[in-house]
C-alpha positions as CSV (number, residue, x, y, z in Angstrom):
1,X,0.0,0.0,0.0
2,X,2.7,1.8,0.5
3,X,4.0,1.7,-2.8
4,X,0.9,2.5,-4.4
5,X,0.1,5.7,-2.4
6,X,3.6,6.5,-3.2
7,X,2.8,6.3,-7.3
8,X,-0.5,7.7,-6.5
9,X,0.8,11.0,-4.8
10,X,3.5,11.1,-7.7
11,X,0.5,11.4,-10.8
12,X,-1.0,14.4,-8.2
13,X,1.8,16.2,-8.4
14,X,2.0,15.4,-12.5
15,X,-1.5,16.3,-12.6
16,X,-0.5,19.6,-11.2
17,X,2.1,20.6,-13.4
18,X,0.2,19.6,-16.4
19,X,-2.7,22.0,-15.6
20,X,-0.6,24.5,-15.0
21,X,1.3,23.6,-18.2
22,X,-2.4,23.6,-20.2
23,X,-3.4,27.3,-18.4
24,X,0.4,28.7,-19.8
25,X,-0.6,27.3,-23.3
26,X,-4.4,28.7,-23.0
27,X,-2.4,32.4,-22.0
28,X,-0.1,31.4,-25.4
29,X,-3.4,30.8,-27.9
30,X,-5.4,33.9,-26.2
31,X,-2.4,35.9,-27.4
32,X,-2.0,34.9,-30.7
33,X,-5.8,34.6,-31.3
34,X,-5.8,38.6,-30.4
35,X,-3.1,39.2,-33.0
36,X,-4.8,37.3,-36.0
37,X,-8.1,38.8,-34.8
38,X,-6.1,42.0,-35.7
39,X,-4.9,41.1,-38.9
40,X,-8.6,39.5,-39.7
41,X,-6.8,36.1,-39.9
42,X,-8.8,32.8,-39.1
43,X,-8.9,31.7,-35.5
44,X,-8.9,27.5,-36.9
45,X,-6.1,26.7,-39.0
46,X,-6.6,22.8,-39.9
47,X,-3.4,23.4,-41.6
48,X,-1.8,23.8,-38.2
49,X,-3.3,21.9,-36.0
50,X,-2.1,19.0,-38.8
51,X,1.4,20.1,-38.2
52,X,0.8,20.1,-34.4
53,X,-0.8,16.4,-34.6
54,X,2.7,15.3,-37.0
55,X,5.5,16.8,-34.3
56,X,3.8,15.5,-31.2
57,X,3.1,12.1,-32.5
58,X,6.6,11.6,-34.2
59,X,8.8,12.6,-30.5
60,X,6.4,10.4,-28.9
61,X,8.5,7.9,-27.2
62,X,5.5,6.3,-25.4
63,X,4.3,4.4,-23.5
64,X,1.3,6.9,-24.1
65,X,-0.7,5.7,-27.1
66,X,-0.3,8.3,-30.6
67,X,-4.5,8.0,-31.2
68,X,-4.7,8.6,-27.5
69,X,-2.4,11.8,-27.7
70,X,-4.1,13.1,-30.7
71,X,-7.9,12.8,-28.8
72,X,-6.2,14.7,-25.8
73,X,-4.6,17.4,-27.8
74,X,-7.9,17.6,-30.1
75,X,-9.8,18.6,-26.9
76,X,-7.3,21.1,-26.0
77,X,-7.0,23.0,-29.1
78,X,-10.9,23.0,-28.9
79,X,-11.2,24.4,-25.3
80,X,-8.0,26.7,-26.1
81,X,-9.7,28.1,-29.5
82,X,-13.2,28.6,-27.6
83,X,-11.3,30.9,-25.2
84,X,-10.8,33.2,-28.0
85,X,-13.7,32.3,-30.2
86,X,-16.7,29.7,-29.7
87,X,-16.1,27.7,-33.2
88,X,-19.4,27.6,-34.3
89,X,-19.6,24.5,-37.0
90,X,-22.8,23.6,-39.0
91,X,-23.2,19.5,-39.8
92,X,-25.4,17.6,-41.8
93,X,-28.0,16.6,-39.0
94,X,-29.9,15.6,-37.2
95,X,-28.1,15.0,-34.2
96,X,-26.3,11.5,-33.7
97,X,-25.5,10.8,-37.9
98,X,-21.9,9.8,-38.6
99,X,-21.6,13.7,-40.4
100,X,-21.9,15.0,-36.2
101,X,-19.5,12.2,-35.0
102,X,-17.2,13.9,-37.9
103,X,-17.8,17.1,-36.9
104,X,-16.9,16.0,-32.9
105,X,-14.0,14.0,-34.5
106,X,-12.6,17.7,-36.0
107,X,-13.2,20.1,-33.9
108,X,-13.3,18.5,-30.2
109,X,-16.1,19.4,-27.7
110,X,-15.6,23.2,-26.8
111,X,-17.0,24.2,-30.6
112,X,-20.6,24.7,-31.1
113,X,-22.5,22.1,-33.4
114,X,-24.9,22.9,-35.5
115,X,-27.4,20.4,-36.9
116,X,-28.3,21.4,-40.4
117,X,-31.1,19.7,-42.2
118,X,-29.9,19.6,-45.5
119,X,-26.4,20.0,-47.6
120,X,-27.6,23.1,-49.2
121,X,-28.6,25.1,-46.4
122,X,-24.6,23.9,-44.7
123,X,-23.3,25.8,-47.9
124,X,-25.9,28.7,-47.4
125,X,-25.2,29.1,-43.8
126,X,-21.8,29.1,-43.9
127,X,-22.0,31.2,-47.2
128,X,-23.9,34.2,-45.1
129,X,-21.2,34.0,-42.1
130,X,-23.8,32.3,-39.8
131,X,-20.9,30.1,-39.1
132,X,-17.3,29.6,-39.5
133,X,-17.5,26.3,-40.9
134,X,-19.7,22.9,-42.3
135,X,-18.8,19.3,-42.4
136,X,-20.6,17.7,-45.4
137,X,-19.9,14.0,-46.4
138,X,-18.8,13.7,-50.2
139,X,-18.4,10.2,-50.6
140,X,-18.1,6.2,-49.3
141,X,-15.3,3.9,-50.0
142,X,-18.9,1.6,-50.4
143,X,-21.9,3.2,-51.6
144,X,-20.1,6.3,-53.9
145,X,-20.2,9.9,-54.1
146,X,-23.0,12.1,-52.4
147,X,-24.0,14.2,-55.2
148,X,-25.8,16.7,-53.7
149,X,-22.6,17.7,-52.0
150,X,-20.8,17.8,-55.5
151,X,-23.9,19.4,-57.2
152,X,-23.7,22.4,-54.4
153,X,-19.7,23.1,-54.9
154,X,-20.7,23.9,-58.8
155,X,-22.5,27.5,-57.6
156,X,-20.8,27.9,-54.3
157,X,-17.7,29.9,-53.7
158,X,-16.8,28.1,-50.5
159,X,-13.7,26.5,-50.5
160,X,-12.6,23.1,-48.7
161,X,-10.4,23.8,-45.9
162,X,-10.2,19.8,-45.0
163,X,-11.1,16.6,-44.8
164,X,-12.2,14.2,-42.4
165,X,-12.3,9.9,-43.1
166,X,-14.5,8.2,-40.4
167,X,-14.5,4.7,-40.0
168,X,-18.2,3.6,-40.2
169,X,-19.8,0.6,-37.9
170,X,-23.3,0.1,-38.4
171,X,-25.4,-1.3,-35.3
172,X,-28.6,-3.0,-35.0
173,X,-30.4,-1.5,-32.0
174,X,-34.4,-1.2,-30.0
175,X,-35.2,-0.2,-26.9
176,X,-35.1,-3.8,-25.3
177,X,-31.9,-5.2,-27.2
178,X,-34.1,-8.2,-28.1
179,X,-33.9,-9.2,-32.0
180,X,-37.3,-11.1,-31.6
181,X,-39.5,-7.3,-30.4
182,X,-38.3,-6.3,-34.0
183,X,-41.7,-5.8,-36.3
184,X,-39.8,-3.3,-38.7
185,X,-36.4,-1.4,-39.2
186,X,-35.0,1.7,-40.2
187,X,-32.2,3.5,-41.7
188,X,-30.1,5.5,-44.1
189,X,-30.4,4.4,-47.8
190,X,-26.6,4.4,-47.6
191,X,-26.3,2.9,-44.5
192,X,-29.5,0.0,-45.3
193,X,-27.3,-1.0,-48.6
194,X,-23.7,-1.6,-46.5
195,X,-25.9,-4.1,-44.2
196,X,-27.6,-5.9,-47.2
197,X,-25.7,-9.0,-46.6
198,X,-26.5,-9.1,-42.4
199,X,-30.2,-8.0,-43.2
200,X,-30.7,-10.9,-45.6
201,X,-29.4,-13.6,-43.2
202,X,-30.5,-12.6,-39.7
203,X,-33.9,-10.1,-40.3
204,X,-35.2,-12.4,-43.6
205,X,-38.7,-11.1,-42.7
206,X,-38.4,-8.3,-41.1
207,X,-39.7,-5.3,-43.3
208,X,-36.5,-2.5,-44.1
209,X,-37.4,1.0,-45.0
210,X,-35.5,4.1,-45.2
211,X,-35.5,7.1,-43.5
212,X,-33.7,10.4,-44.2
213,X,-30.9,9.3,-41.6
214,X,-29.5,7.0,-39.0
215,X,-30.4,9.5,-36.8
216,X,-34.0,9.6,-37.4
217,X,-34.2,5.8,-37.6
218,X,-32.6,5.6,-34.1
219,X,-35.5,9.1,-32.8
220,X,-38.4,6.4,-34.1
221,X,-36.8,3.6,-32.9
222,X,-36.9,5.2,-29.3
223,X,-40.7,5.3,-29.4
224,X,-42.1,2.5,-30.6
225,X,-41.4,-1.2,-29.4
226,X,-41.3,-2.9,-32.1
227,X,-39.0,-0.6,-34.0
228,X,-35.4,-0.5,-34.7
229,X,-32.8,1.2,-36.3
230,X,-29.6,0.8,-38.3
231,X,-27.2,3.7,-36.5
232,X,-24.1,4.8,-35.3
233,X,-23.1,4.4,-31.4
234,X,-23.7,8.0,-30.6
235,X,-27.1,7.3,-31.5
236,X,-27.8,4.7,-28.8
237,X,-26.4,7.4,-25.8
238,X,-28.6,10.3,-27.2
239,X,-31.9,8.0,-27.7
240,X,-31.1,5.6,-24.8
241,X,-31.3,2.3,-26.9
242,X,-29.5,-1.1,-26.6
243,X,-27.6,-2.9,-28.9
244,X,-29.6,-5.8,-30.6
245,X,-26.1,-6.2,-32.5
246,X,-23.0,-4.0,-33.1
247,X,-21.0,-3.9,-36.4
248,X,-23.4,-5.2,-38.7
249,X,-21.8,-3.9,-41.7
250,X,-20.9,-6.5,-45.1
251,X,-17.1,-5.0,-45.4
252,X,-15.5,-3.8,-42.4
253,X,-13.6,-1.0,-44.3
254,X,-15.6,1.2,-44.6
255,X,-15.1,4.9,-44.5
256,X,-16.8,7.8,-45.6
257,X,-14.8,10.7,-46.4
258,X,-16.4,14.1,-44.9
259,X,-15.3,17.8,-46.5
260,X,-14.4,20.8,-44.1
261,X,-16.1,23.7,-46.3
262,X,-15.2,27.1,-45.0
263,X,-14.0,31.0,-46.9
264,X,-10.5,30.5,-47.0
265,X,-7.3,28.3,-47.9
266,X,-5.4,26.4,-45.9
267,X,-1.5,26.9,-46.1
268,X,0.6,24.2,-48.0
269,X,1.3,21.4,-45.2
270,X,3.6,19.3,-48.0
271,X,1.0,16.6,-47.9
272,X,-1.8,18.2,-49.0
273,X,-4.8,17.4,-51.9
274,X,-6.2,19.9,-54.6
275,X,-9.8,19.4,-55.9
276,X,-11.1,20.8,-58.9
277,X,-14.1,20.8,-61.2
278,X,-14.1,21.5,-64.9
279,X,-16.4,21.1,-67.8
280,X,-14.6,19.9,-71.2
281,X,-15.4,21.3,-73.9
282,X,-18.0,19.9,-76.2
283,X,-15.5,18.4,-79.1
284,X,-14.2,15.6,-79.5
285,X,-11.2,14.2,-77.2
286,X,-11.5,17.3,-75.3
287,X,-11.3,15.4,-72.0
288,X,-8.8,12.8,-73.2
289,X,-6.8,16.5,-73.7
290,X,-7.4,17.4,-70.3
291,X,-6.5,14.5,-68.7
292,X,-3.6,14.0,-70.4
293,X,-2.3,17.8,-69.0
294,X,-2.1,15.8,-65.7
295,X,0.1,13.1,-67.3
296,X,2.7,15.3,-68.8
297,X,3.0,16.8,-66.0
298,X,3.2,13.5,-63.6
299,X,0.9,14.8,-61.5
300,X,-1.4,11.8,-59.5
301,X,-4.7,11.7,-60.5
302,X,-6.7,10.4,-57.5
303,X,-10.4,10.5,-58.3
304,X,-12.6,11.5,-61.3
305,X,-16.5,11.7,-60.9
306,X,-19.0,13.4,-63.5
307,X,-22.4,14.6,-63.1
308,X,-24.8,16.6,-64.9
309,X,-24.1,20.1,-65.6
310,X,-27.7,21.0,-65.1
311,X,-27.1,23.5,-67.7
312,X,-27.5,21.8,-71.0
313,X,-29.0,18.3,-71.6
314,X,-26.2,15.8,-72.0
315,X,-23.4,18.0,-70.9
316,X,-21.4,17.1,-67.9
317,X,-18.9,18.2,-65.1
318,X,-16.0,16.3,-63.7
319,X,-14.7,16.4,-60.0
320,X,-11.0,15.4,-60.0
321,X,-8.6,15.2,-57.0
322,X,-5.0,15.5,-57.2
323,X,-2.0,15.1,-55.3
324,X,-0.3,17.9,-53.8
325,X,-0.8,22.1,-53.7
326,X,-2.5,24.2,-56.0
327,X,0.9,26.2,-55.7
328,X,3.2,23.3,-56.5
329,X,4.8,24.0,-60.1
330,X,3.1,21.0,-62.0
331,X,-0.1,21.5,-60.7
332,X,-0.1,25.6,-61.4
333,X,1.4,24.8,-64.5
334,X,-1.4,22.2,-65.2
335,X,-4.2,24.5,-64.4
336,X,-3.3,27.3,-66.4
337,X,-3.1,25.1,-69.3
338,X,-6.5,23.5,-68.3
339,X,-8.0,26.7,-69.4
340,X,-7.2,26.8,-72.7
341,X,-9.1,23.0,-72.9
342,X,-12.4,23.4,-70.8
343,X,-15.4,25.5,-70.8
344,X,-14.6,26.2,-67.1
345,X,-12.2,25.5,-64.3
346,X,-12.9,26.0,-60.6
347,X,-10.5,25.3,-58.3
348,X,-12.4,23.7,-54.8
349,X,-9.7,24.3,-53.0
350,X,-5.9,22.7,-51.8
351,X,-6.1,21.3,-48.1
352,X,-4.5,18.8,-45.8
353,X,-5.1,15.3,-46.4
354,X,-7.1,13.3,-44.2
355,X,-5.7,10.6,-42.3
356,X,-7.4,7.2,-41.9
């Protein structure tokens, strides 16, 4: 016993200095957030608090864990920007969808989350300065793009700031936790066809309708007996349900990759991605010429996507990422050449990469 009081009194006097330490470094923000507010500089930098993430993880010499660190430093750049500024974020809502856990995952507690109803009115709000900043999702390594997301960047002058990948884990859950109250279940579209496989094999007879999110599924799920819904664990603390069964998914990678959307550009961080949209012109091999720009100039081509242009029938616009900084040479070089071969070229914006 004596021993342990011993190691006991030792992490008091730790915790001491580290709260000291965390009150120095709040002083440290407060002053610098007064000199940007001057200059009429951004408050949240995900450019920076990438570069803060990268040093403290690679002189970590354990045996604390790096994810660990990263949640622990997340919280205090939250609580240390909310001394100087509440962050106030709009999210695809309603409350408990994977877009909030995104939006939690990025910007920590302290900020102010806003549930938005629909990826328009994330764009509008942000757009009008109601707030600093929206998480939208864009895509799933499973189910695709989300095109109303791409649709919206066409007319917006938003740019992305960021980008978030969340690992998704879909779970079955009722207010009782028993599979056999189940008389009908509910869930995303997205989130109903990444469970397809589960569904068919343990809920052959149980009727499966969609709903406009996890969320929602999980709200009627909390009222009704014999309901249940596909949703993420956040959903079962806010609606106080049980599990009936967690990670339901077919593929257990799965990630959907959420956009930071915001009215300025992140500083190069030397691993960064550029997005882009551009409608070819209407000849032929005009986008074989375009594409072909990004080979000369070795420059990684990560994703295309088209869509409608909603202009003109049969006319389209493609989404492409690429590797590295709209200020890198190649890529410059490449999109001042990319207007002599498109209609149009919009540049979405260059931005940290997301890690996995």
């Amino acid at each position: 016993m004596k021993e342990l009081d011993t190691h006991r009194i030792n992490i008091d006097t730790i915790d001491k200095e580290i709260l000291e330490l965390l009150n120095k470094r709040a002083k440290e923000a407060m002053s610098i957030g007064e000199i940007k507010k001057a200059e009429g500089a951004p408050l949240y930098v995900p450019s920076r608090e990438k570069k803060i993430f990268e040093r403290l993880t690679s002189i970590n010499s354990g045996p604390f864990p790096n994810d660990a660190l990263k949640a622990v430093f997340r919280e205090i750049i939250s609580a240390s920007l909310s001394l100087e500024e509440v962050q106030k974020v709009g999210y695809l809502g309603p409350e408990g969808t994977f877009t909030n856990l995104a939006a939690l995952k990025q910007f920590g507690l302290s900020a102010e989350l806003v549930p938005v109803r629909t990826i328009p009115e994330v764009f509008d709000n942000v757009e009008r300065g109601r707030m600093g900043f929206g998480i939208v999702p864009v895509e799933n390594s499973l189910e695709g793009v989300v095109n109303h997301t791409l649709d919206t960047f066409v007319t917006s002058h938003l740019k992305i700031s960021g980008e978030i990948f969340l690992e998704v884990t879909h779970n079955l859950m009722n207010r009782s936790g028993d599979i056999g109250d189940i008389k009908h279940i509910y869930s995303h579209i997205q989130a109903i066809g990444q469970c397809r496989k589960w569904l068919a094999e343990n809920c052959p007879n149980i009727p499966v309708q969609e709903v406009e999110s996890t969320a929602k599924a999980a709200e009627m799920a909390s009222r009704d007996d014999s309901t249940a819904a596909i949703a993420s664990e956040m959903a079962v603390l806010k609606y106080s349900l049980r599990f009936v069964e967690r990670s339901i998914e077919d593929n257990s990678s799965n990630y959907t990759r959420f956009l930071i959307i915001g009215d300025f550009e992140p500083l190069p961080t030397g691993n960064d991605k550029t997005s882009i949209v551009f409608a070819a012109a209407h000849k032929a091999g005009s986008l074989y010429e375009v594409l072909s720009i990004f080979a000369r100039k070795n420059i990684n081509m990560t994703k295309i996507e088209s869509r409608p242009s909603r202009q003109k029938a049969w006319e389209y616009v493609f989404f492409v990422d690429l590797d590295g900084h709209k200020d890198d040479e190649p890529i410059a070089e490449a999109l001042n050449e990319l207007i002599e071969h498109t209609a149009f070229v919009k540049v979405l914006g260059s931005y940290p990469k997301g890690e996995k």
